[in-house]
C-alpha positions in Angstrom: -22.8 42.6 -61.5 -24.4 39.4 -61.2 -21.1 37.6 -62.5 -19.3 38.9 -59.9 -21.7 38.3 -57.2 -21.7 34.0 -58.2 -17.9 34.3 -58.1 -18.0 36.1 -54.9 -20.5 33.6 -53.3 -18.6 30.8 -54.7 -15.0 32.1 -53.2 -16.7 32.3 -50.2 -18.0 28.8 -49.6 -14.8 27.6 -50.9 -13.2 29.3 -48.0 -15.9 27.9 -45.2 -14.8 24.7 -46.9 -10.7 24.9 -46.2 -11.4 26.1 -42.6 -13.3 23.6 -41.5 -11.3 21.0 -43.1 -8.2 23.1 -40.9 -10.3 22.6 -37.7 -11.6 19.8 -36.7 -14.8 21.0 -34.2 -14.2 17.5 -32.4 -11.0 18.8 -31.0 -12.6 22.0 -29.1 -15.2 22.2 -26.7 -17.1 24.6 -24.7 -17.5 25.2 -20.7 -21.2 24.5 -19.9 -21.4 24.2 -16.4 -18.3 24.5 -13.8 -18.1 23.8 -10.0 -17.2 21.3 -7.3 -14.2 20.2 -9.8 -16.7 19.2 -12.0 -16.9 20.9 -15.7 -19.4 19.9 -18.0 -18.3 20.4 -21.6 -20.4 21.2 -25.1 -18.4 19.8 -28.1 -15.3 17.9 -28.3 -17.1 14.6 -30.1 -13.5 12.6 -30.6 -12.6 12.9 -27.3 -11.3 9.7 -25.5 -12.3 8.3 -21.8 -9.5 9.8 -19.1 -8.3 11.8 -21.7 -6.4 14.8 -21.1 -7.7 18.7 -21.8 -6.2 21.6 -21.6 -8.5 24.8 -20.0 -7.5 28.2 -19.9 -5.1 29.8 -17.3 -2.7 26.3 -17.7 -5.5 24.5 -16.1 -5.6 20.5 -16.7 -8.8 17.9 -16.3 -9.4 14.5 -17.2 -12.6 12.9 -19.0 -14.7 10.1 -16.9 -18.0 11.3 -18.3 -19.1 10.6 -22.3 -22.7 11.7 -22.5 -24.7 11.6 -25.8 -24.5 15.6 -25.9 -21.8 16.6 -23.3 -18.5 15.6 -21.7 -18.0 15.2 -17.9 -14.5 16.5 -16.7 -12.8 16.5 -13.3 -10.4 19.1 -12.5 -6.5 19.0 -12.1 -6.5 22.5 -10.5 -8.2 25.2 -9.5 -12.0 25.4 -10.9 -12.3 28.8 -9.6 -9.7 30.1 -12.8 -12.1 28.3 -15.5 -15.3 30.0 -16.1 -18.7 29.4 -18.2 -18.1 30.3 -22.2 -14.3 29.1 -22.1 -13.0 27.3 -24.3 -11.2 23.7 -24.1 -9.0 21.6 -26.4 -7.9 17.7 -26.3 -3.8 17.3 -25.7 -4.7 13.8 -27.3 -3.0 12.3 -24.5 -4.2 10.2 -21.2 -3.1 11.6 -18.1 0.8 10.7 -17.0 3.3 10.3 -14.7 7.1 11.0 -14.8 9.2 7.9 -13.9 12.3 7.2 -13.0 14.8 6.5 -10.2 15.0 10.5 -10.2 11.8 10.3 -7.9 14.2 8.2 -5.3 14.1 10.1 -2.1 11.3 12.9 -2.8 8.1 14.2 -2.0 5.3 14.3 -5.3 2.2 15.3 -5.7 -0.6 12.9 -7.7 0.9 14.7 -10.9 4.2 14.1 -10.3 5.7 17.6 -9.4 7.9 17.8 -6.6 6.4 19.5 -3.4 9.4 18.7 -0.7 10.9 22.3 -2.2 14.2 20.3 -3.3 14.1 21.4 -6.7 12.5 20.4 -9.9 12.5 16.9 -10.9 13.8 16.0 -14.5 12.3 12.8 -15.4 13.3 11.1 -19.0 10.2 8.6 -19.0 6.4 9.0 -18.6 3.9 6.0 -18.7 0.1 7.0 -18.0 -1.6 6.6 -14.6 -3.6 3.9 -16.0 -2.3 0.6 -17.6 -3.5 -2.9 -17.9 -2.3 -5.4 -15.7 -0.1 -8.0 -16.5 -1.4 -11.1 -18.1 -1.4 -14.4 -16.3 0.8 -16.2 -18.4 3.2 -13.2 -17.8 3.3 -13.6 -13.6 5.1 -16.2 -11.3 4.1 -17.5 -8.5 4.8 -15.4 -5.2 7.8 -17.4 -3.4 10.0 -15.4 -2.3 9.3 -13.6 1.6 9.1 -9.9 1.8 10.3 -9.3 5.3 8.8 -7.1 7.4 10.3 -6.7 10.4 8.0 -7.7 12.2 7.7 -11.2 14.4 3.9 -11.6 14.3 3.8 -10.9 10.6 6.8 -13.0 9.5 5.8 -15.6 11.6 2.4 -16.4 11.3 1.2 -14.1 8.0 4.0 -14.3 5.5 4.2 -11.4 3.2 6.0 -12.7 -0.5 7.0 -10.0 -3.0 4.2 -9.8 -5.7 2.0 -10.4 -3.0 -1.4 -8.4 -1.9 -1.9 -8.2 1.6 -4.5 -5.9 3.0 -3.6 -4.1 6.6 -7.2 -3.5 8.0 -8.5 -2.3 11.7 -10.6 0.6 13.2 -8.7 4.4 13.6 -5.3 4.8 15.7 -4.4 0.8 15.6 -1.1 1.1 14.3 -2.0 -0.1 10.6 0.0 3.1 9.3 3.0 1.5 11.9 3.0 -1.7 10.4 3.6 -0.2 6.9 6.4 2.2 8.1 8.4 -0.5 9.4 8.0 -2.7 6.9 9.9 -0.2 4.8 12.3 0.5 7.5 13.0 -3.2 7.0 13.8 -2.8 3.4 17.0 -1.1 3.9 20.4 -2.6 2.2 17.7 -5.1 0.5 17.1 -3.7 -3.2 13.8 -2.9 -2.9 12.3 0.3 -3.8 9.5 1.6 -1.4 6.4 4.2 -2.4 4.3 5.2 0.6 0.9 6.9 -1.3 -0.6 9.0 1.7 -4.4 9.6 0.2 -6.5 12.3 2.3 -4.0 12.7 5.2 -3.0 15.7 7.3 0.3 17.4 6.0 1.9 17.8 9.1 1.5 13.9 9.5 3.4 13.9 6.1 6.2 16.1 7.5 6.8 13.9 10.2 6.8 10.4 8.3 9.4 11.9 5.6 11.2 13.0 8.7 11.4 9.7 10.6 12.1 8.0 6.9 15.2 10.6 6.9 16.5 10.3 10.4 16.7 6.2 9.7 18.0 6.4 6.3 15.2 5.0 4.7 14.3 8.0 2.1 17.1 6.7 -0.2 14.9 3.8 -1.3 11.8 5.5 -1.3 9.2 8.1 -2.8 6.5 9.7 -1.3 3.3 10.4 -3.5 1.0 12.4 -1.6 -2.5 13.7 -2.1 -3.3 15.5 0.9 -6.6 16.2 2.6 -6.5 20.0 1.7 -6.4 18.7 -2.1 -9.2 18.2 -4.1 -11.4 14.7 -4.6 -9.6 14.1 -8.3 -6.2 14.1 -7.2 -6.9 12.1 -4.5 -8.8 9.7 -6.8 -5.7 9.5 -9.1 -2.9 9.2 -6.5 -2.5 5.4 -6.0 -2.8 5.3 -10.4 0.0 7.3 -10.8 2.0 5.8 -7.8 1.2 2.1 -9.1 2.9 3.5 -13.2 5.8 4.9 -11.1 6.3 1.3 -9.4 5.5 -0.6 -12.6 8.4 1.5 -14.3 11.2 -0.5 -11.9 9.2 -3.8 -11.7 9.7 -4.0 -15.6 13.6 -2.8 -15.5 13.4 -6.0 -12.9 13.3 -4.7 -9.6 11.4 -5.5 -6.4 9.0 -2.8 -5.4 7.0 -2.2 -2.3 4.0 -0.3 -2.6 1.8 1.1 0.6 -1.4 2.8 -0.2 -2.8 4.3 2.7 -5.6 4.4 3.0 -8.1 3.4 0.2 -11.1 4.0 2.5 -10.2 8.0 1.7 -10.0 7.0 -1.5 -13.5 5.2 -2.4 -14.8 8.0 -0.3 -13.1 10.7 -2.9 -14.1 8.5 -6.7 -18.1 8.6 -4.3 -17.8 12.1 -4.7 -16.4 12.3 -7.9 -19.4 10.0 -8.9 -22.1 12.1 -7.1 -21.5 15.1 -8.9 -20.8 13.9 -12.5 -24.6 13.0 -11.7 -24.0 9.3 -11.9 -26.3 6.8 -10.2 -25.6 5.6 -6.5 -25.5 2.3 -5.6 -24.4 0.9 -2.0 -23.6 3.1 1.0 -23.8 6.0 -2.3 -21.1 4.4 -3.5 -21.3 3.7 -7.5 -21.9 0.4 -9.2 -18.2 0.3 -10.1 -16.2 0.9 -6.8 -15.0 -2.8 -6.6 -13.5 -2.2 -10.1 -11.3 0.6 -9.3 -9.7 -1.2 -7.0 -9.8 -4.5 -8.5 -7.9 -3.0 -11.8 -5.3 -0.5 -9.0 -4.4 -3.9 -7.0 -4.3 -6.2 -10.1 -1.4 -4.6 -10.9 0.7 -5.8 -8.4 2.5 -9.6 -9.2 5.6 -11.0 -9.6 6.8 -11.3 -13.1 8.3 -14.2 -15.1 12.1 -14.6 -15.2 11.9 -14.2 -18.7 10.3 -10.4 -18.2 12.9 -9.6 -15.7 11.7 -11.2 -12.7 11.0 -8.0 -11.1 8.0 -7.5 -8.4 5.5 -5.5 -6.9 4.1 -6.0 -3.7 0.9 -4.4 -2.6 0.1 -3.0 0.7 -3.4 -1.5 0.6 -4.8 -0.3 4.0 -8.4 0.2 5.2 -10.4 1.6 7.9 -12.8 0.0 9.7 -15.6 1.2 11.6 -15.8 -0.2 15.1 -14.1 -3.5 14.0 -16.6 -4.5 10.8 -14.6 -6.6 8.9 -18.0 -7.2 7.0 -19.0 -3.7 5.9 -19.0 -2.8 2.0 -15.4 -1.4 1.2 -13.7 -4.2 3.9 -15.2 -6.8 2.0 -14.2 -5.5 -1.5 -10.8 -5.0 -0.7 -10.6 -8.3 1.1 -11.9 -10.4 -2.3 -9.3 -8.9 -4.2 -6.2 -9.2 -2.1 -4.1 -12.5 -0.9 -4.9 -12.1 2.5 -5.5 -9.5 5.4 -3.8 -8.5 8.8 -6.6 -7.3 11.0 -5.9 -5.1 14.1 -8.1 -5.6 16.5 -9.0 -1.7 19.0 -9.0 -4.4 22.6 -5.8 -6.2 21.5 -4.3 -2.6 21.1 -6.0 -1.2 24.4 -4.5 -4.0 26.0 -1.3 -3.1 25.5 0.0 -5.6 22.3 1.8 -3.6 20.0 0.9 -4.6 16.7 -2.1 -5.1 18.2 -2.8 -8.1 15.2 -5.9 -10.8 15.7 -4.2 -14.1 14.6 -7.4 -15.5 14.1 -9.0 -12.6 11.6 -5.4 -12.4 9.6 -4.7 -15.0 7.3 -1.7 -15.1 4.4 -3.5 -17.2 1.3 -0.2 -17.4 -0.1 1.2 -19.0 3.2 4.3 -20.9 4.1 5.2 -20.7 0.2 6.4 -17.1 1.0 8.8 -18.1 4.1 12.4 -19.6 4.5 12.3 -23.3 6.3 13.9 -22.2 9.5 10.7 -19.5 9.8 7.9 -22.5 8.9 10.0 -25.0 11.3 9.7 -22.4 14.4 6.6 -20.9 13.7 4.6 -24.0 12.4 2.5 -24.8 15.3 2.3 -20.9 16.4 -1.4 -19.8 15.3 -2.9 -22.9 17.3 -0.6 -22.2 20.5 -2.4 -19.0 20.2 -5.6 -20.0 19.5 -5.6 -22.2 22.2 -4.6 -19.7 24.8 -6.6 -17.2 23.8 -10.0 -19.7 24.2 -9.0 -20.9 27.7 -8.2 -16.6 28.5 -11.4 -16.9 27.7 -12.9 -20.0 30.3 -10.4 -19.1 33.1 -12.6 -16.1 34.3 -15.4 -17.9 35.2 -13.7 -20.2 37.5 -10.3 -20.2 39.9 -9.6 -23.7 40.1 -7.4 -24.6 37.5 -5.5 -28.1 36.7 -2.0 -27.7 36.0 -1.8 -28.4 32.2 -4.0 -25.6 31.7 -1.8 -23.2 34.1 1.0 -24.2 31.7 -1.1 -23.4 28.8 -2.2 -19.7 30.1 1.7 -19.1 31.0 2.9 -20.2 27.7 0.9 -18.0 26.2 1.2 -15.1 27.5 5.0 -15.6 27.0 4.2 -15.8 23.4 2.3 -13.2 23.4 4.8 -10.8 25.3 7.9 -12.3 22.8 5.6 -10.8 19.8 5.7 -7.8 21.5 7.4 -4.9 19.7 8.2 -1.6 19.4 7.3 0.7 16.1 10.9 1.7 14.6 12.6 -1.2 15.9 12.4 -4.2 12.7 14.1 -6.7 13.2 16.6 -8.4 11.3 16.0 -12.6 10.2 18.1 -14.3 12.5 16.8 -12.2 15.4 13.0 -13.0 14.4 13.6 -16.8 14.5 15.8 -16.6 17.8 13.5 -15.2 19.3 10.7 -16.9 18.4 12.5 -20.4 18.9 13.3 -19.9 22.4 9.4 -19.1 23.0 8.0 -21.9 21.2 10.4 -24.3 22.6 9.5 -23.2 26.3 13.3 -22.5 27.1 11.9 -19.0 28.7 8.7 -20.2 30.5 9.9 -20.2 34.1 10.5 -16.2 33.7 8.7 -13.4 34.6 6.2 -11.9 31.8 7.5 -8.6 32.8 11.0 -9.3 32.6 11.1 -11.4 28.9 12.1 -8.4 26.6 15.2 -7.8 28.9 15.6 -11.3 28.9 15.6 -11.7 25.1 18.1 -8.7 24.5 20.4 -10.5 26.8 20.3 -13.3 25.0 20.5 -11.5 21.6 23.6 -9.5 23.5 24.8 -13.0 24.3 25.0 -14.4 20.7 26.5 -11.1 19.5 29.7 -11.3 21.6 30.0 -14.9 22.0 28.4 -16.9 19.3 27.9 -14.6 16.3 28.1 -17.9 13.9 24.1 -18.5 15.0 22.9 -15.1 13.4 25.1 -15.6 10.4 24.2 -19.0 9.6 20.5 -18.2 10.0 20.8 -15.2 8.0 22.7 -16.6 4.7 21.4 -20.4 4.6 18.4 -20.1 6.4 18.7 -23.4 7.8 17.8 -24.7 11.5 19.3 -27.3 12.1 20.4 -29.4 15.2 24.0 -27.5 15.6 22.3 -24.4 15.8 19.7 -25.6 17.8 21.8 -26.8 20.6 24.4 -23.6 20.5 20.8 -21.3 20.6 20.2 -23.5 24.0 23.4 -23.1 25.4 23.2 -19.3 25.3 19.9 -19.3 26.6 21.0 -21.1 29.7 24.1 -19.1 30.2 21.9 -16.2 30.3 19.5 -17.6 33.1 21.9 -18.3 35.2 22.9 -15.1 35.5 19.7 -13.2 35.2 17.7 -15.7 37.8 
């Protein structure tokens, strides 16, 4: 009896032996706490940082908390399907993306999946949401001009692909406007676009994907959207996963324009995520690292070596101000990692100047190494013209009596104000941009009416169309102003005064 007790007891812990060498207890955890899109987890030792776990009921999270006895997880889905007690396993994965120029023209969510009810996407390639940047030696310098569209921007705060160039300014000052057109702009130019729309209404969605349609623009471009019904994770990981989707043409060698809008949402969404993993607040309750998640998102936006492909992202990031401070917590982040900001200022937009941009706040730190010669020969002396103007503006109300070289000044500058006038939808091409902004700076169009210089200018374009096409074309394939040109763009200008005065 006692024989076959000892061989019993020894079968036994042979058996407790072969199943725990067949599970591995580092690979399973258990639910401790759930709520807010926070889970708590007991167990799962191995697990790795923003790792990816499977929950019952098909429900995903990622890891951002590794305690000394528990694991902090946000929620992919619904936290109202995972319950106390259940049980969770490690996919021994980091969270991905499907890539791919299958993504061309549709509507994702932070995940990936298709939302625009067009169908299932079938991606061949994944890369995850979070990847290092590439290394110094690996990057170019930014010389080449992304073109916007836009006079005030192309003129005086050059945009080059690889470059980051913050669009800041308070609510409803047409930062969103300046980002739309900019990819209006890309059209029949290779360059992919990705608008990430982080916290927004979906109605506001709707109608940007249908104004992208109705100009042709959706070909080129994908929409990854993390709405404001969502919750704070997907939200936080939006601009990751849009950033792996961009990286996945910039290495194939293409040029890739990325809008993030807005990250204010954003750092408010990772704060929340921060607050309930129990993590310690900093500034404003926003955690010690908030300038890194940014820093590492925007760092991935260069321009690569030729011998990488020579491909390109160029960053758009987007933040809201509160009653114009430029010098509040987030603002100034964003600002010390970017190459330059465009501010847009509430009076300049109250006034009536659409963009509504403050040439003296907006700066390009990459500069005229980002712009074609006949754009830095017109637009050279631009920002001090308006500086100028804008500081006697400024004198003139306190007195009436003005000398006549300051009248000139005040008139030449609110004709340069009115030329950078434009109106959202309407980019336009090159040529047009440094036309346009010749015949300003040149004081060809001075003895007009303020009120009458758009209808002047489209006469003139109107002019060059029908009678002297060779001015656009030269100025749109060699880039060159030079005296030729110069004297036909004169001539037309003339032959439309006389009629129009």
């Amino acid at each position: 009896m006692t024989d076959n007790l000892e061989a019993l007891s020894g079968l036994i812990k042979k058996e407790l032996e072969n199943y725990e060498d067949k599970i591995d207890v580092g690979d399973v955890g258990t639910v401790v706490t759930i709520g807010d899109g926070i889970a708590l987890i007991y167990g799962l030792k191995k697990v790795m940082m923003s790792e990816l776990l499977l929950f019952p009921n098909d429900v995903y999270g990622m890891v951002m908390n590794l305690e000394e006895n528990s694991v902090g997880c946000v929620l992919l889905g619904k936290d109202s399907l995972i319950h106390e007690g259940d049980i969770v396993k490690r996919t021994h994965k980091v969270v991905e993306v499907g890539v791919g120029d299958e993504l061309l023209g549709r509507v994702i969510n932070a995940l990936g999946k298709p939302i625009d009810g067009l169908g299932e996407i079938k991606t061949t390639s994944t890369r995850p949401i979070e990847m290092p940047a590439p290394k110094i030696m690996d990057r170019e310098s930014v010389n080449t001009p992304l073109l916007t569209g836009i006079k005030a921007i192309d003129s005086m705060i050059p945009i080059g692909k690889g470059q980051r160039e913050l669009i800041i300014g308070d609510r409803q000052t047409g930062k969103t406007a300046i980002a739309i057109d900019t990819i209006l702009n890309q059209k029949d130019k290779d360059v992919y676009c990705i608008y990430v729309a982080i916290g927004q209404k979906n109605s506001s969605i709707a109608q940007l994907v249908s104004k992208l349609e109705d100009y042709g623009a959706m070909k080129y471009t994908t929409i990854v959207c993390a709405g404001a019904s969502e919750s704070a994770p997907l939200l936080y990981i939006a601009p990751y996963a849009a950033t792996s989707i961009a990286e996945y043409w910039m290495l194939q060698g293409k040029d890739v324009l990325i809008v993030y809008d807005d990250l204010s949402k954003h750092a408010v969404a990772y704060r929340t995520l921060s607050l309930l993993l129990k993590r310690s607040p900093g500034r404003e309750a926003y955690p010690g690292d908030i300038f890194y998640i940014h820093s590492r998102l925007l760092e991935r936006a260069c321009h690569l070596k030729k011998e990488l492909g020579g491909g390109s992202i160029t960053a758009l990031p987007i933040i809201e101000t509160q009653a114009g401070d430029i010098s509040a917590y987030i603002p100034t982040n964003v600002i010390s990692i970017t190459d330059g900001q465009i501010f847009l200022s509430s009076d300049l937009f109250n006034k009536g100047q659409r963009p509504a941009i403050d040439s003296g706040l907006s700066v390009s730190r990459v500069g005229s190494a980002a712009q074609y010669k006949s754009m830095k020969y017109v637009s050279a002396s631009m920002k001090i013209e308006l500086a100028n103007y804008l500081e006697l503006l400024e004198f003139s109300r306190f007195g009436s009596d003005l000398d006549k070289t300051t009248k000139d000044i005040l008139n030449h500058g609110s004709i340069l104000m009115e030329v950078l006038k434009q109106k959202q939808y309407m980019p336009l091409s090159l040529s047009q941009e440094i036309v346009d902004i010749y015949i300003a700076q040149n004081k060809l169009i001075d003895d007009i009416p303020v009120n009458k210089i758009h209808e002047t200018l489209k006469r003139i374009s109107e002019y060059i169309y029908s009678q002297k096409p060779e001015i656009y074309e030269l100025l749109e394939n060699n880039h060159l102003l030079d005296d030729d040109i110069k004297n036909k763009i004169n001539e037309c200008v003339l032959d439309v005064k006389k009629v129009i005065i």
